[in-house]
DRENKOLKOL-133299 format. One line per 2 residues: number of its first residue (from 1); their letters; for each residue x, y, z of C-alpha. Coordinates in pm, whole numbers, plus 50000, padded with zeros to 5 digits. Each point is the difference from the previous one (the first is absolute). Layout:
NUM> A> X Y Z ~ ...
This chain:
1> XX> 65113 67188 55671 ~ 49763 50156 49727
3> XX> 50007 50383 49935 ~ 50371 50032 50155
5> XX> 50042 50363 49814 ~ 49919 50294 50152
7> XX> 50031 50333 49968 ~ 49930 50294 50291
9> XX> 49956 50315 49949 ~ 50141 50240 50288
11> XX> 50355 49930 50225 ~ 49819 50166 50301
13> XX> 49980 49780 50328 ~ 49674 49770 49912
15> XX> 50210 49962 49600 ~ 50359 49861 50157
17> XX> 49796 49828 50267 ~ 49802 49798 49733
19> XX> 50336 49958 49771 ~ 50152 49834 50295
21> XX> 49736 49741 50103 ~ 49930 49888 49644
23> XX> 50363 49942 49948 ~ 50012 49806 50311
25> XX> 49684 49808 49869 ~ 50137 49927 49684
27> XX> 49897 50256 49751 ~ 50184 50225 49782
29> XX> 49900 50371 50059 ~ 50074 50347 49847
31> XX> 49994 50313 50131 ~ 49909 50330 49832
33> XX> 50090 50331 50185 ~ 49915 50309 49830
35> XX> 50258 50195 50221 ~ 50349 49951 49869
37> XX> 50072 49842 50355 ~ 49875 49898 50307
39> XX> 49783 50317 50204 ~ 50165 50176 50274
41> XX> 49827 50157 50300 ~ 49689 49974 50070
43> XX> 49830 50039 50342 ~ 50068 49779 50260
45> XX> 49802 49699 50102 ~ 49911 49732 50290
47> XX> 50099 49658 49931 ~ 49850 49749 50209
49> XX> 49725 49705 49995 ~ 49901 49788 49693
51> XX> 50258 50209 49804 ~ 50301 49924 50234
53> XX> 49911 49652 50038 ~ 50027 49968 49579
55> XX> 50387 50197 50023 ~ 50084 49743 50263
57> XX> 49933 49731 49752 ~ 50206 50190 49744
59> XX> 50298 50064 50216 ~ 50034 50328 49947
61> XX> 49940 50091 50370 ~ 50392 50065 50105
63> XX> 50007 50266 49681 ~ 49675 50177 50130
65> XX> 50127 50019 50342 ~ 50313 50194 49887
67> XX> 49759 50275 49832 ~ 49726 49997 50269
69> XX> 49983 50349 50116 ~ 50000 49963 50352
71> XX> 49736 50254 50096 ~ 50005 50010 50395
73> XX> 49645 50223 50017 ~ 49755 50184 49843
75> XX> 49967 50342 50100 ~ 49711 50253 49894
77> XX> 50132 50384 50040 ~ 49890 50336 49985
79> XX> 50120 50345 49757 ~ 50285 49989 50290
81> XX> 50087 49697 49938 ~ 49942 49918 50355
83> XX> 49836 49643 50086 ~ 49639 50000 50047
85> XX> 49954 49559 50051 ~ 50202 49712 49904
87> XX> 50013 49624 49923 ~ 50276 49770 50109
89> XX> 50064 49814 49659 ~ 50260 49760 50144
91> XX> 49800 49899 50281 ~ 49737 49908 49733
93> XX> 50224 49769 49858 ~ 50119 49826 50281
95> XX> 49632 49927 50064 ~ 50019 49818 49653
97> XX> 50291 49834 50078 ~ 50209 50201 49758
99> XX> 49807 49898 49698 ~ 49967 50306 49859
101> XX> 50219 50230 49809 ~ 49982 50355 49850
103> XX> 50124 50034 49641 ~ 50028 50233 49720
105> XX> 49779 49883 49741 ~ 50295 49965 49767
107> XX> 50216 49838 50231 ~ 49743 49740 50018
109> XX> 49997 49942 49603 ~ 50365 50019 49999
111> XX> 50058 49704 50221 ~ 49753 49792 49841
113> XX> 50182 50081 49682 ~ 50327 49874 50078
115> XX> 49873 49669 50140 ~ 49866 49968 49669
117> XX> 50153 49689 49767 ~ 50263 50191 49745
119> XX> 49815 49812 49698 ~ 49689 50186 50035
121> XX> 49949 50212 49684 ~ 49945 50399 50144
123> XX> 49930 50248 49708 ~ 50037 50346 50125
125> XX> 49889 50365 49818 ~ 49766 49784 49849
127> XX> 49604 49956 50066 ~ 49742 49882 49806
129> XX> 49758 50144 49731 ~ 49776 49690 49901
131> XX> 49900 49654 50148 ~ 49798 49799 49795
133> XX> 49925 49615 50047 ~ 49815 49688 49930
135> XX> 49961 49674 50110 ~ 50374 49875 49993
137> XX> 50216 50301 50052 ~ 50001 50381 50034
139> XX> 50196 50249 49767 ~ 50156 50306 50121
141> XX> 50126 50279 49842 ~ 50183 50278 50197
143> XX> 50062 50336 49934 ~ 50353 49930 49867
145> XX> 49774 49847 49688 ~ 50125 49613 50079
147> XX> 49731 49734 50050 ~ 50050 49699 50223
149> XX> 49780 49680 50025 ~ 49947 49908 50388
151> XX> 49808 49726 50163 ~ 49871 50262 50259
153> XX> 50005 50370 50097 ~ 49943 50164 50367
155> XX> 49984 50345 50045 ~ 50183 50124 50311
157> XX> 49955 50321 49875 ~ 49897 50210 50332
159> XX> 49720 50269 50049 ~ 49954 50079 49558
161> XX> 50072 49653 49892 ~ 50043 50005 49610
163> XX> 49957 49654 49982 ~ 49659 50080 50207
165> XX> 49913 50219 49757 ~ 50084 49802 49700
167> XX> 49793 49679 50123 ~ 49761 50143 50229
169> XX> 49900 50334 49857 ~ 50016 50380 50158
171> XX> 50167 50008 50349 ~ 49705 50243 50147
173> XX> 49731 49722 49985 ~ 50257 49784 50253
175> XX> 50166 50333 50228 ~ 49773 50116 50283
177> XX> 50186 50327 50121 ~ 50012 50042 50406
179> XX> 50043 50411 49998 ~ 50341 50016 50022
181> XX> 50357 50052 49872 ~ 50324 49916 50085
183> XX> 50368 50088 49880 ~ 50299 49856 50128
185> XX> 50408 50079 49889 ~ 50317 49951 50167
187> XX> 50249 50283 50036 ~ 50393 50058 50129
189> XX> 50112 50177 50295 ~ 49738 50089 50192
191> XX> 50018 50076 50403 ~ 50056 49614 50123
193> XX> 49711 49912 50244 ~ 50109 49657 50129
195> XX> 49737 49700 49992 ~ 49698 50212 50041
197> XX> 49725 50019 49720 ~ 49844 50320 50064
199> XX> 49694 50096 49880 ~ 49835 50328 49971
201> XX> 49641 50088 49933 ~ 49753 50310 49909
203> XX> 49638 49891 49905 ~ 49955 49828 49718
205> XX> 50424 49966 49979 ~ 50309 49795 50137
207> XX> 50373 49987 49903 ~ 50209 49756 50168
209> XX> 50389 49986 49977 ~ 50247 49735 50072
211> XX> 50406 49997 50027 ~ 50070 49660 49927
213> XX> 50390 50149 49961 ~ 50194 50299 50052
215> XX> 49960 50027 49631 ~ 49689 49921 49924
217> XX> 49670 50084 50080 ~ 49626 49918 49890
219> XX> 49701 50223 49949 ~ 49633 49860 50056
221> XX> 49738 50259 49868 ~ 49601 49912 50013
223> XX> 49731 50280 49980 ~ 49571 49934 49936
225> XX> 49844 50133 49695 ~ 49649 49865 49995
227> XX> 49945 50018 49606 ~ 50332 49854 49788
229> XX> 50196 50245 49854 ~ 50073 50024 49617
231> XX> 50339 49992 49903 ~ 50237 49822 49742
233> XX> 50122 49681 50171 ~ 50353 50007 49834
235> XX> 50023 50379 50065 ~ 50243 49977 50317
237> XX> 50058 50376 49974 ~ 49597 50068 50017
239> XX> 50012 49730 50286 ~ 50275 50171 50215
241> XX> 49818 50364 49933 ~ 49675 49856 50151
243> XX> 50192 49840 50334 ~ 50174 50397 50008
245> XX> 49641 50167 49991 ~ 49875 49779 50306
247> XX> 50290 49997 50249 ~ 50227 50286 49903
249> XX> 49781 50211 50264 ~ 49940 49700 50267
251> XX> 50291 50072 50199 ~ 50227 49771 50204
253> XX> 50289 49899 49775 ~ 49791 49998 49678
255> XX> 50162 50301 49838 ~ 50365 49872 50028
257> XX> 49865 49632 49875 ~ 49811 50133 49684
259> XX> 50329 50208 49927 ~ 50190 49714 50021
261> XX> 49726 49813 49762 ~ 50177 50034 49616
263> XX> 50338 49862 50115 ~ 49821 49662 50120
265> XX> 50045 49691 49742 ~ 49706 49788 50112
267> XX> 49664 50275 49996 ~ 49708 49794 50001
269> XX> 49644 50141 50071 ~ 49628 49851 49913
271> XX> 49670 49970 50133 ~ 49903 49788 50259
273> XX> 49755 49714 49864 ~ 49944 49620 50007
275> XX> 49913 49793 49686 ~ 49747 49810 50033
277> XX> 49893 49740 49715 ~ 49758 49681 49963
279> XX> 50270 49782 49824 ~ 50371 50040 50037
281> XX> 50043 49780 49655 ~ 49892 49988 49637
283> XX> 50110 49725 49789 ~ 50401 49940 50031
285> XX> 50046 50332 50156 ~ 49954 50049 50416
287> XX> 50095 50304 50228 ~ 50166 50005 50317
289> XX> 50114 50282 50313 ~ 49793 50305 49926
291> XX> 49916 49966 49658 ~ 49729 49795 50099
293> XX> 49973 50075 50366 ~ 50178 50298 50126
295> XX> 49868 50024 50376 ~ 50149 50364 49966
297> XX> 50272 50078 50267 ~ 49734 50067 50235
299> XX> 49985 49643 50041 ~ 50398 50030 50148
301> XX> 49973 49651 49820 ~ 50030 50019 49590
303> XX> 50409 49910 49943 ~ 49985 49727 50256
305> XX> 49643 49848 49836 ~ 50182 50019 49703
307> XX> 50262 49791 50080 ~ 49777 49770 50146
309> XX> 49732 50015 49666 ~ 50309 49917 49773
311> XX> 50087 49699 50211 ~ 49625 49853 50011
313> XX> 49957 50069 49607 ~ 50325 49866 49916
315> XX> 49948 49669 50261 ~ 49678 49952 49842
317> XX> 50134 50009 49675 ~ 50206 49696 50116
319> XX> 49744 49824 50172 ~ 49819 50021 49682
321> XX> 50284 49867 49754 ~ 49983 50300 49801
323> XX> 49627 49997 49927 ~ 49903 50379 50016
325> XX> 49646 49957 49987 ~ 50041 49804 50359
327> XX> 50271 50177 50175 ~ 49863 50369 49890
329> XX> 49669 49880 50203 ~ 50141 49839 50300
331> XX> 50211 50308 50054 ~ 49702 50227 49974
333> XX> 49817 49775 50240 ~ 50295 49941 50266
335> XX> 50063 50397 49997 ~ 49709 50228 49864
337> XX> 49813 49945 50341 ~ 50283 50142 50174
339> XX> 50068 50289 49769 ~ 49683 50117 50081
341> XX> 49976 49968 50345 ~ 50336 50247 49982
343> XX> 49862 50231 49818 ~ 49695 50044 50167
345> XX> 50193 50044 50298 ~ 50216 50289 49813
347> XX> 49664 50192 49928 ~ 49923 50000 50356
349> XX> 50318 50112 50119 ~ 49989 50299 49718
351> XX> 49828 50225 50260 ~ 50285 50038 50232
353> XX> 50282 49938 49847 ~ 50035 50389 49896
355> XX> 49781 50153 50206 ~ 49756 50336 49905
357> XX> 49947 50244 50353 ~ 50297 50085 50184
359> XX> 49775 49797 50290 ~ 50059 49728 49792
361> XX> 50357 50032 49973 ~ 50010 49997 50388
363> XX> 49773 49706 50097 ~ 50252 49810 49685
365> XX> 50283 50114 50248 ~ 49870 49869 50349
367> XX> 49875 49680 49836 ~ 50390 49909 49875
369> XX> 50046 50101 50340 ~ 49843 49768 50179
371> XX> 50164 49691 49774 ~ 50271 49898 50286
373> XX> 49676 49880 50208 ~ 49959 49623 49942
375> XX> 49662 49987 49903 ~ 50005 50289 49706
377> XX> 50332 49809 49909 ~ 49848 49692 49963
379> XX> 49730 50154 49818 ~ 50259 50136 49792
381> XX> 50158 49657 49904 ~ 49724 49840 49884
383> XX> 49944 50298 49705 ~ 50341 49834 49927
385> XX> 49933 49685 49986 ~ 49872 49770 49675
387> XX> 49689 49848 50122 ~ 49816 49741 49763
389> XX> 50321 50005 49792 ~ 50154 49653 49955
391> XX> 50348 49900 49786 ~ 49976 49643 49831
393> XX> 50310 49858 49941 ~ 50060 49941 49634
């Protein structure tokens, strides 16, 4: 196997995922985390299609059943907090024979991190300042100021990949913005619920809680702002004052949330955009998960594609005996086509997923209404589903 040593940048869900299948291939991979551990939170996500079918194949399927979140329906309310239309969520997934699962985001990375082989090399509080390479091997030096020779680098590096930026140049030439922005956090104590997602909306807004424990409970924000906002990316205090100034007046539970917002471990917040880029490679140095293709969470799809992009890149690496220049082109070519077909689809469904008039919010309400009738169901299911999306066995 030629080019066996490899080094990825980012312990996020499409990072581990990768580490894991080129271990199982035969490689020897690194992982650099700039957090000083894994991330907790995050907003919740549906697990199903292409994506499940890859954890199957990893085993990790008993440890994401323990953490699925068990939501038993989606229900849209009003200031009151009374119902105003529901979905049945477990009836969905009955209808796809239980393959699906809904998962914190960092419960997701964190099982895919212990199935990981204990040799693997994981560097954390570390990340990486300069990448330069040639025709036999790529140097890196990271902030810490040591330098490491590796056969290969992929960035798995989210949204503001460094390693993007390093290789590929600015991020704003690759991130097409969709007009909105969403915040998400996890806080202690608050009034248990049971299985219910509820969501709220005013136009242009929507906060959604879950209880996934008496002890525990997670905080959805989203809100439109057609022109991107300016703020200092690393500047969680600015961040948090922005998410204040547009629900602190919205009503519902929003007050009480927001108050609860400093004591949370796990703020996140950033704009909602997709990367979109001719070539996910350059030389000895590829991109995977949403460094190169973030279908934004629009798409409902980007940790699951992730999983499955990792598996593809690190299967065609295989395939290909190690020869970059081969694999980083059959894994465009087996995947790209998809990618975009998702996010296309995400664009389209930007226009309703937080919806503008108050007449909006209503006709949003009777349509989840009407999902227990077979044919909007099965209508349903097939957004779901992976068309044109096959797994080789490698």
């Amino acid at each position: 196997m030629n080019n066996k040593n490899i080094l990825i940048s980012g312990a996020g869900i499409a990072g581990v995922s990768l580490a894991f299948w080129l271990r199982r291939f035969g490689f020897q991979p690194t992982l650099i985390e700039i957090s000083p551990k894994l991330r907790e939170g995050g907003y919740a996500i549906d697990f199903m299609g292409a994506g499940y079918d890859v954890a199957k194949k990893m085993g990790i399927l008993p440890e994401l059943e323990k953490v699925d979140m068990d939501i038993s329906k989606l229900a849209f309310v009003d200031g009151n907090n009374k119902e105003q239309g529901s979905m049945n969520y477990r009836k969905i997934k009955r209808l796809m024979n239980n393959r699906a699962l809904t998962l914190l985001r960092s419960d997701l990375a964190k099982a895919i991190y212990k199935a990981l082989d204990q040799d693997i090399g994981i560097i954390f509080g570390d990340t990486i300042d300069k990448i330069e390479q040639d025709n036999e091997k790529v140097i890196v030096t990271f902030r810490s100021g040591s330098s490491r020779f590796f056969d290969l680098v992929v960035g798995a590096d989210g949204l503001h990949s460094k390693v993007r930026n390093l290789i590929f140049g600015n991020e704003a030439q690759f991130e097409n913005y969709y007009g909105y922005y969403t915040s998400s956090f996890t806080i202690e104590n608050f009034p248990y619920e049971g299985k219910v997602f509820s969501m709220y909306n005013v136009p242009n807004k929507q906060v959604a809680i879950y209880s996934y424990s008496k002890g525990k409970t997670t905080t959805f924000f989203i809100f439109a702002s057609p022109v991107k906002l300016s703020y200092n990316y690393h500047d969680v205090d600015q961040q948090k004052e922005i998410l204040k100034k547009q629900f602190m007046d919205a009503g519902w539970k929003c007050p009480e949330l927001l108050s609860r917002m400093d004591s949370s471990a796990d703020f996140y917040f950033d704009s909602v955009s997709q990367i979109k880029m001719e070539k996910w490679s350059k030389g000895r140095v590829a991109l995977i998960g949403d460094a190169c293709c973030c279908p934004s969470l629009l798409s409902g799809k980007g940790s699951t594609l992730a999983i499955v992009g990792a598996y593809i890149l690190a299967g065609e690496l295989k395939q290909a005996n190690g020869n970059y220049i081969t694999a980083f082109e059959a894994y465009e070519n087996a995947f790209k086509p998809f990618i975009t077909k998702k996010q296309k689809s995400a664009q389209t469904f930007a226009k309703s997923f937080v919806p503008k008039t108050n007449f909006g919010i209503w006709l949003r309400n009777l349509a989840f209404s009407l999902m227990s009738l077979p044919f909007v169901t099965k209508l349903l299911l097939n957004q779901f589903k992976d068309k044109g999306l096959e797994l080789k066995e490698y």
